[in-house]
N, C-alpha and C positions, 0 to 999 in steps of 0.2 A: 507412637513411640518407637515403635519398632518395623517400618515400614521395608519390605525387603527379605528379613531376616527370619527364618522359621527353627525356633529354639526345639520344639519337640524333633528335628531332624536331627540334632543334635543329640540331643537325650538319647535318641535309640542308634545310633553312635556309637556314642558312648555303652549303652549297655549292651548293647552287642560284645562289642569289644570287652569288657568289663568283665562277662561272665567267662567269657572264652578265656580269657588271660587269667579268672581269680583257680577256673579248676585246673589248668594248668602247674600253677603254681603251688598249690595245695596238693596237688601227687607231687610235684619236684620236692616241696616241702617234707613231708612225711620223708621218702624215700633218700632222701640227702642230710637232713637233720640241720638245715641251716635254717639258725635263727632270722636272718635278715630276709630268705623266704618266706616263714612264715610269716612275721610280719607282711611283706607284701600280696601274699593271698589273706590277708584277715583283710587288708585296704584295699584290695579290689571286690571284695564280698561286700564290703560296707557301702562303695562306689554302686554297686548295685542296687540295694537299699535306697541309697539317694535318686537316683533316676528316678525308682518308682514312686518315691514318693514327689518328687518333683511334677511325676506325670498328674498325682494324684493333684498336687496341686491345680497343675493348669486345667484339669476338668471343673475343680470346688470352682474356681474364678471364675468361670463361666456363666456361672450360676443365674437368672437374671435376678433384678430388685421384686425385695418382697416388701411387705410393711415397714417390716423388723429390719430392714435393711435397704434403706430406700434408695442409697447410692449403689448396691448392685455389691459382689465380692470378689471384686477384680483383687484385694490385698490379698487375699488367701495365701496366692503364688507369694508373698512377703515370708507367711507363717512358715509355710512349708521349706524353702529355703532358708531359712531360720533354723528350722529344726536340722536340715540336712549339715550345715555348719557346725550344730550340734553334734552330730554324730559323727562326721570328721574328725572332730576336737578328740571326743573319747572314746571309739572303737575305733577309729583311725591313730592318733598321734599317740593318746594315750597308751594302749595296749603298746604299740611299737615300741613306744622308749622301755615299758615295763620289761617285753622279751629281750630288748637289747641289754639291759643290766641287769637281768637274769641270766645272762650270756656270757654274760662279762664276769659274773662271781662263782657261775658254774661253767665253763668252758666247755664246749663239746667240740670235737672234730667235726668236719662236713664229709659225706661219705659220696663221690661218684661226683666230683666236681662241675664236671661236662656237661651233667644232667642240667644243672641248675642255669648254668651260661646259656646252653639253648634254649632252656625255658624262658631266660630271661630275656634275650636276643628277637625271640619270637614276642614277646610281651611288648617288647621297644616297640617295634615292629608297628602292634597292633596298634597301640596306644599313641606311635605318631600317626597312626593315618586316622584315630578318631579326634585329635588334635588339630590336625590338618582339614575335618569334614567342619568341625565347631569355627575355627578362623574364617572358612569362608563366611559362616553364617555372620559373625563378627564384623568382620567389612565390608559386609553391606550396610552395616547403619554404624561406624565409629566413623567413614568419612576420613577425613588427614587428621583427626586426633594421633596422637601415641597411645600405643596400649596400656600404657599406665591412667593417661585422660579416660581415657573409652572406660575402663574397668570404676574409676571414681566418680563420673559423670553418669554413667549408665542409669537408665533405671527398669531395666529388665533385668527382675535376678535369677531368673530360672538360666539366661545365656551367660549370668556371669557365674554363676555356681559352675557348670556347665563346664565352662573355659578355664577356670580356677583348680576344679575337680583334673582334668586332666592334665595341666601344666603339672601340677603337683604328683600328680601318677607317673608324669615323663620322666622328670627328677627324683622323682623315688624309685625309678627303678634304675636308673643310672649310678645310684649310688647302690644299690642292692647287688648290681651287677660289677660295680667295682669292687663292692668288699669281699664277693665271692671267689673275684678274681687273685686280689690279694691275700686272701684266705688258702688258696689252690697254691699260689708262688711260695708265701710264707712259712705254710704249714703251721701256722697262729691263728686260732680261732677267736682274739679279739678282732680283727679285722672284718668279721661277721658281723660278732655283737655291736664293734661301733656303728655299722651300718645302718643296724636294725636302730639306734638311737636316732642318729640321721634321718633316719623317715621320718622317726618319729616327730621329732623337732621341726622339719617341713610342714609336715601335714597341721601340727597346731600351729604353725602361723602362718598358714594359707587360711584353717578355721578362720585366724583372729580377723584377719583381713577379710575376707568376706560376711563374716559374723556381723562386723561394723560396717560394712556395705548397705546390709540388709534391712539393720539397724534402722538406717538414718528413715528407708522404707515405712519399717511400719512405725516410726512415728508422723510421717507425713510429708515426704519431698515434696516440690513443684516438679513441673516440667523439667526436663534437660537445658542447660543454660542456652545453648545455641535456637534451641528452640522457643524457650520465650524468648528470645531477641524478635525472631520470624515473628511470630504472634505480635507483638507490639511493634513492628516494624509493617505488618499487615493492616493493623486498625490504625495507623498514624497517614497510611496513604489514603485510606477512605473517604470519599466529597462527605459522607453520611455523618463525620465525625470533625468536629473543630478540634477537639485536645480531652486526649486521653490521661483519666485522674489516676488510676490504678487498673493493674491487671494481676488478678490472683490465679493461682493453679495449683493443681494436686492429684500426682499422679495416685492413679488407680489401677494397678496392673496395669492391661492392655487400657485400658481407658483412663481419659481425664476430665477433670472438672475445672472451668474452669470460669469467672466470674471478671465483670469489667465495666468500671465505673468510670463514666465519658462526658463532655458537654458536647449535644449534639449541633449540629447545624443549622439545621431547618428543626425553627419550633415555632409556625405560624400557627399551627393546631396543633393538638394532641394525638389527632388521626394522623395525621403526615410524620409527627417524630415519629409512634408504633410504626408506622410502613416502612420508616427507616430504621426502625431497629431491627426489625423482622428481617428486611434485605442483608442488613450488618450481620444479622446471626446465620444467615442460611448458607452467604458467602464464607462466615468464618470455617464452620462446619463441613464445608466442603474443600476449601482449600487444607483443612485439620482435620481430618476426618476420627481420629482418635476422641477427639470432643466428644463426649457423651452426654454432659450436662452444661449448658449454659444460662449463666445467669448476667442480666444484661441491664444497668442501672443508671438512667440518663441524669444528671445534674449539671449545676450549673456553678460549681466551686466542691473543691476536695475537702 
């Protein structure tokens, strides 16, 4: 699935950057009294939270098959980004809009303007160059997709949280940083409070969109579309195989399962078709080495 691309470099990246930028922002916070900081040190605290649990994820997936779970718990990474979407939603967007229209009905001044722009300046900073670490990881397995294909075809979601989490930090602080700015020119303190709304409203529809990413997960994707093409463009060139009835998949995290019902070629005996399924599957597996599970069902009509 993800051949290439190392999400957990990403992660700690990300929270690298994440922490360094939320304590930052949380002293400019206090000591400036701008709502639209605050807001963005609660969402880089929460962005930290997500990592770790993300991290936590991909150790649970790891996990091997036990009885009680005899395909292995490569979804976990599903759960676990599930929940971090969660916590986007409402320590991230929610809170943000809440301080923004508390801001808005009780107005404060921002105290030491300057503070908060370099605060913020330096946060840009940070947070493009952990943007900048996640893309690479990203183009190695999107290919000549567009980023929009890549994020909706994907089925890794610990790289699409990941990449989601910091787009949305990018542009939340760009608007934090604007309304500080306008805030400083204006000497209008809604220019703040709208800001801090602004996040907040990004952030719950980065959640949604990634929320439903993750979704579609753990109720059960296949494969990546490009990739069952390969798969079934793989067992249609095979001597071992006359015509291919179905090919099922489902991804599992880092691994897949994946199941394919064929009419084989040679069926002088029963010993010569097994040899050739056994060839068909050792090949499949190697050429796909993500395969964890194959199930392989010779017939002779679908």
């Amino acid at each position: 699935m993800s051949h290439g691309a190392d999400p957990v470099k990403s992660i700690f990246y990300a929270l690298g950057a994440n922490f360094s930028i939320a304590i930052a922002k949380l002293a400019a916070a206090i000591f400036t009294g701008s709502g639209a900081m605050m807001a963005e040190s609660i969402h880089s605290f929460a962005d930290c939270s997500n990592q770790v649990l993300l991290l936590i994820g991909i150790r649970r997936a790891k996990q091997p098959p036990s009885p009680d779970y005899p395909l292995g718990f490569g979804k976990a990474i599903y759960f676990w980004s599930f929940i971090v979407a969660l916590i986007l939603f409402s320590m991230g967007g929610l809170y943000s809009m809440y301080e923004g229209i508390h801001k808005l009905q009780h107005p404060e001044p921002i105290s030491a303007p300057l503070v908060a722009i370099v605060v913020l300046v330096f946060a840009v900073l940070a947070e493009g160059a952990s943007l900048l670490g996640c893309m690479r990881e990203v183009n190695k397995v999107r290919g000549d997709r567009s980023i929009i294909r890549w994020f909706k075809e994907t089925r890794q979601s610990d790289l699409l949280v990941i990449f989601g989490e910091d787009s949305a930090a990018l542009l939340g602080l760009s608007f934090a940083l604007l309304a500080v700015i306008m805030t400083w020119i204006t000497g209008n303190p809604m220019w703040d409070a709208l800001g801090s709304v602004a996040i907040g409203v990004l952030l719950i529809l980065v959640a949604i969109f990634i929320g439903i990413e993750v979704k579609a997960l753990l109720i059960g994707q296949g494969v990546e579309p490009r990739t069952r093409t390969k798969m079934l463009a793989f067992l249609e060139e095979r001597a071992e195989i006359e015509k291919v009835f179905n090919l099922l998949t489902l991804q599992m995290g880092n691994d897949v399962v994946v199941a394919i019902k064929a009419k084989m070629t040679n069926q002088e005996s029963p010993e010569k078709m097994i040899h050739a399924i056994n060839g068909c599957e050792a090949a499949f597996k190697e050429t796909f080495p993500e395969t964890m599970w194959l199930f392989f069902e010779p017939d002779i009509e679908d």
